[in-house]
VOBA-1610 file (N, C-alpha, C; in pm, whole numbers, padded with zeros to 5 digits, always signed):
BEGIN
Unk+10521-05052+03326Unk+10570-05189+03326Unk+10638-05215+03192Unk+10759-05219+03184Unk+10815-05315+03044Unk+10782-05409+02956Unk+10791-05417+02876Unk+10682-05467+02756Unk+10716-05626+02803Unk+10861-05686+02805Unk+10869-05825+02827Unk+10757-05861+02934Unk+10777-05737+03067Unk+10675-05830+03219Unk+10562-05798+03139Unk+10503-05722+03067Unk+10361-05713+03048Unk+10322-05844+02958Unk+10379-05918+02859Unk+10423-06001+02755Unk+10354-06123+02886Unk+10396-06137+02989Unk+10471-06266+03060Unk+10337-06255+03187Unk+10256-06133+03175Unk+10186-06132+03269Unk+10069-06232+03283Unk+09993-06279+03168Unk+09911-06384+03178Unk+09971-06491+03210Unk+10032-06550+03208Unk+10109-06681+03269Unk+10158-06653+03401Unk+10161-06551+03441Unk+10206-06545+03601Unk+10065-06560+03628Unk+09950-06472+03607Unk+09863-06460+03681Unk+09760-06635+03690Unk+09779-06691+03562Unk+09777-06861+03559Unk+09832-06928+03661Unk+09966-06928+03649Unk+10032-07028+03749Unk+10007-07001+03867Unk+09939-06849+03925Unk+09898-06806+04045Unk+09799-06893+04106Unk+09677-06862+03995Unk+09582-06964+04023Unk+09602-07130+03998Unk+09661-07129+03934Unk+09710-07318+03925Unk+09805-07360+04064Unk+09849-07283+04101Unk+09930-07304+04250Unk+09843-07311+04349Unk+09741-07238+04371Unk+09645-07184+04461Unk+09527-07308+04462Unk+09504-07347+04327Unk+09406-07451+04339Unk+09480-07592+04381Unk+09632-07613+04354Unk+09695-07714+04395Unk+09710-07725+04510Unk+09701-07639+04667Unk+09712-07655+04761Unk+09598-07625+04840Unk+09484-07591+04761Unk+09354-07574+04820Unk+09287-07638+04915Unk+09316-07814+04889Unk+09279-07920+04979Unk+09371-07890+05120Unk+09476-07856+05101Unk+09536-07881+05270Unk+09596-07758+05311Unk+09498-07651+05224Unk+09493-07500+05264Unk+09462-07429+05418Unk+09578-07419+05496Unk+09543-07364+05622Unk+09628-07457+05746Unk+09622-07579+05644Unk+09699-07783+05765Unk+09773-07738+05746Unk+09891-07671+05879Unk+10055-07666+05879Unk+10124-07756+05944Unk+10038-07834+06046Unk+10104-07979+06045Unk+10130-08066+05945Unk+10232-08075+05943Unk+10319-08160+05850Unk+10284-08295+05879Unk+10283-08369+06026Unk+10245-08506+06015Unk+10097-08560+06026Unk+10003-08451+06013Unk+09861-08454+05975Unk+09890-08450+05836Unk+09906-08403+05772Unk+09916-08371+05632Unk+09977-08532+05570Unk+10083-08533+05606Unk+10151-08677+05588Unk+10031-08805+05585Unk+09969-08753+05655Unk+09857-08907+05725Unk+09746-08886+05663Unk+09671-08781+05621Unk+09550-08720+05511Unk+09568-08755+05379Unk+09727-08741+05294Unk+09813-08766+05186Unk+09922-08751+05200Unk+09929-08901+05167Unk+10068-08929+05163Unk+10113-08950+05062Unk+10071-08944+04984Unk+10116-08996+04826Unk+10109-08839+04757Unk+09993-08823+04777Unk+09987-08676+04641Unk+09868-08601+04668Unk+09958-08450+04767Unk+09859-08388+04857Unk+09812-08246+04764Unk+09867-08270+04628Unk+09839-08145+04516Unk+09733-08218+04468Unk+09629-08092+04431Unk+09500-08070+04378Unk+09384-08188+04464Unk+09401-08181+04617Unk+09322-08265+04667Unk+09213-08196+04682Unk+09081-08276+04708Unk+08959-08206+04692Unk+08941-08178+04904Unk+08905-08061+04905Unk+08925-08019+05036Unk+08783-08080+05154Unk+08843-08112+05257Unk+08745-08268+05325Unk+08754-08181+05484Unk+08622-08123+05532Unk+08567-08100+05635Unk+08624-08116+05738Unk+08645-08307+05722Unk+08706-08389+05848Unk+08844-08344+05879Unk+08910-08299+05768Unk+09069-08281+05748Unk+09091-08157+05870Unk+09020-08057+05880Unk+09020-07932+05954Unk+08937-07960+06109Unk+08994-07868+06183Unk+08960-07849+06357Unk+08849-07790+06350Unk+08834-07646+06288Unk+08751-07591+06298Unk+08683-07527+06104Unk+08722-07470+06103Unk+08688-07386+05951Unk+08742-07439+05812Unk+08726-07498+05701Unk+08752-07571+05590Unk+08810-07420+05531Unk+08911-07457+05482Unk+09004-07380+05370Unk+08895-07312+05275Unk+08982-07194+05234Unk+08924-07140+05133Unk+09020-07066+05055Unk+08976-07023+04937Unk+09072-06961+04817Unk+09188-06915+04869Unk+09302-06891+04819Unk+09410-06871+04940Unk+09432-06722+04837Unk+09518-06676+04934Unk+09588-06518+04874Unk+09634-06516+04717Unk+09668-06618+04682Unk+09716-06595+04524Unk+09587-06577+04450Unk+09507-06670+04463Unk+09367-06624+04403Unk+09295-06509+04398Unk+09258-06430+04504Unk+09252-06303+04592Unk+09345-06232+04532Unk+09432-06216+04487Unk+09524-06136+04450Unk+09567-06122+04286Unk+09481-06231+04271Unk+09464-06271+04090Unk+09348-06187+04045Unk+09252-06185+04169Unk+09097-06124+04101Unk+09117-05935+04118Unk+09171-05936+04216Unk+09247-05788+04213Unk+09275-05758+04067Unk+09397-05811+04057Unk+09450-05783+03911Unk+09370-05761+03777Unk+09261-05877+03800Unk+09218-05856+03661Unk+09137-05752+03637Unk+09052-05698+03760Unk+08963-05626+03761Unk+09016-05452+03783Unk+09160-05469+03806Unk+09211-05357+03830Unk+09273-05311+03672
//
């Protein structure tokens, strides 16, 4: 890996997880006008709500998962 991406790699692997925790709450809701009606104002870093889901409540999404890879690799 090139010294700049290696330089730049902690801040990717940050914003990975800062992205990942920002959509955590409506992690999995691909309806758009459920989502709309849950938050409508400001659906980043919502705290994730049982009721919001059909069946199974969200969990860590792939960027996270793919962050813990990294570090441990």
């Amino acid at each position: 890996m090139p010294a700049q991406s290696q330089d730049r790699a902690p801040e990717l692997l940050l914003g990975a997880l800062v992205a990942d925790a920002a959509t955590l709450g409506l992690h999995w809701i691909y309806d758009q006008d459920h989502i709309q009606r849950i938050a409508p104002q400001a659906p980043e870093f919502r705290t994730p709500s049982a009721a919001d889901y059909l069946s199974v409540m969200g969990c860590t999404g792939c960027f996270t998962q793919r962050v813990r890879l990294s570090l441990v690799s």
